[in-house]
C-alpha positions as a Markdown table, in Angstrom:
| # | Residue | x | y | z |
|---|---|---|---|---|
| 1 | Unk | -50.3 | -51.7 | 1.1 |
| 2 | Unk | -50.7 | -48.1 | 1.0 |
| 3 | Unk | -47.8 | -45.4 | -0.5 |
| 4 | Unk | -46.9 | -41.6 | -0.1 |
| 5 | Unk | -45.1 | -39.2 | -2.6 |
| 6 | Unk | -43.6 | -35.8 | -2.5 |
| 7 | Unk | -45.1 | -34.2 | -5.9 |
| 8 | Unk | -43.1 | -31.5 | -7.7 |
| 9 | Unk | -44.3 | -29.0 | -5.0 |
| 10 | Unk | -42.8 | -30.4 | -2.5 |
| 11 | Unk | -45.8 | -31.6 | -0.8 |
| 12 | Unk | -46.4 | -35.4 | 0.4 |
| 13 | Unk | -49.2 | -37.3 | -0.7 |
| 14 | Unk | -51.2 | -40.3 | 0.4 |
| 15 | Unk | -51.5 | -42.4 | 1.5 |
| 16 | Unk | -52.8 | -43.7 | -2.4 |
| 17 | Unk | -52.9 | -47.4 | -3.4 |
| 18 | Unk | -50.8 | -49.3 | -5.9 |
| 19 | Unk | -53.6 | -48.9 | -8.6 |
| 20 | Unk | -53.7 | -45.3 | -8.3 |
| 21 | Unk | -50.2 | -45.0 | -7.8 |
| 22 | Unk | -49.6 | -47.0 | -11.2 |
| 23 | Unk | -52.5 | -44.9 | -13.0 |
| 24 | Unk | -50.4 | -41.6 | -12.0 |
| 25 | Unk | -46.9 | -43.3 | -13.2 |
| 26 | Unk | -49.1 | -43.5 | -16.6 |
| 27 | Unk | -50.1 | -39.8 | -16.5 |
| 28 | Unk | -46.5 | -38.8 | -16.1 |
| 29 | Unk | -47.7 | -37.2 | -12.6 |
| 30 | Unk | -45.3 | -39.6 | -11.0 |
| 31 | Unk | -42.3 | -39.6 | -12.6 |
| 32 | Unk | -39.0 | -41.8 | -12.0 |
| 33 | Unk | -37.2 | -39.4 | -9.6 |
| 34 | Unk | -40.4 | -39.1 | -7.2 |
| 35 | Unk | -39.6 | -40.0 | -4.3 |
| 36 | Unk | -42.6 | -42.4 | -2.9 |
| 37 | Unk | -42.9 | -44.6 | 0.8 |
| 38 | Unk | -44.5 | -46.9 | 2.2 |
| 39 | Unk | -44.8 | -44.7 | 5.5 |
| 40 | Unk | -45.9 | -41.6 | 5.9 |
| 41 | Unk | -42.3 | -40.8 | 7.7 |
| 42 | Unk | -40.5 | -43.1 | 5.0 |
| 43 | Unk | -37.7 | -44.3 | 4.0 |
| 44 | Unk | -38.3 | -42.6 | 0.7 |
| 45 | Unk | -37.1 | -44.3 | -2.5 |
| 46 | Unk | -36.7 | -43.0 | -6.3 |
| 47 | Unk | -40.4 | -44.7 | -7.7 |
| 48 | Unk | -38.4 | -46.5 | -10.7 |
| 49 | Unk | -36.7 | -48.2 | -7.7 |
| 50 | Unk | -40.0 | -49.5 | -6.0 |
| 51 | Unk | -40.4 | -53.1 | -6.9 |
| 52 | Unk | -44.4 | -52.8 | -7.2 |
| 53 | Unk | -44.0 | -50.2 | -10.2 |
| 54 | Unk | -41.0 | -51.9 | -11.9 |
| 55 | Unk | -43.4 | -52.9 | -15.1 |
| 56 | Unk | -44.7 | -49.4 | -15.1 |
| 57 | Unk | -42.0 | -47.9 | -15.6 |
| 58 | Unk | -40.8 | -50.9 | -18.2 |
| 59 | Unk | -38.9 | -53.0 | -16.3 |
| 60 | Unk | -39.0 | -56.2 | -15.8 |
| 61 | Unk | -41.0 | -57.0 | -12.4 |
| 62 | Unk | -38.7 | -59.3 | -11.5 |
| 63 | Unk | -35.2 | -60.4 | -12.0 |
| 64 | Unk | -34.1 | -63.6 | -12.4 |
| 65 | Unk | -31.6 | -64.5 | -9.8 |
| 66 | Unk | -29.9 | -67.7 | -12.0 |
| 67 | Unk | -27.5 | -66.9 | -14.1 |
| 68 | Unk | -28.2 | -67.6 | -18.3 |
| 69 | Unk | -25.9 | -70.6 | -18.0 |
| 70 | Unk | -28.0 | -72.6 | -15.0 |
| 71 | Unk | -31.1 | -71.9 | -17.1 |
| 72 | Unk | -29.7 | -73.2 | -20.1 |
| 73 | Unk | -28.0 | -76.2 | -18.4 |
């Protein structure tokens, strides 16, 4: 899969891999706010809100859709 940001200047970039993508999260050149797509032409998306770089930005990559009590039962 390949993505595309708009950097703080306003310009889009891409398309970039997840590997990149994740080494730019690290670098603080992608930050939370960024907006990032899977298209060239979108729909954009906040990158904290992309499921791929959930762990990069230190959330878990997946949530658990049963509740604590059906896990516990």
């Amino acid at each position: 899969m390949t993505y595309w940001i708009i950097g703080s200047d306003g310009k889009s970039y891409g398309p970039t891999d997840l590997a990149t993508l994740s080494r730019w999260v690290s670098e603080r050149r992608v930050l939370g706010t960024t907006p990032v797509a899977r298209a060239q032409d979108g729909p954009w998306q906040d990158a904290a809100l992309v499921p791929e770089l959930a762990t990069a930005f230190g959330q878990p990559a997946e949530a658990d859709p049963q509740p604590a009590a059906a896990r516990t039962a």
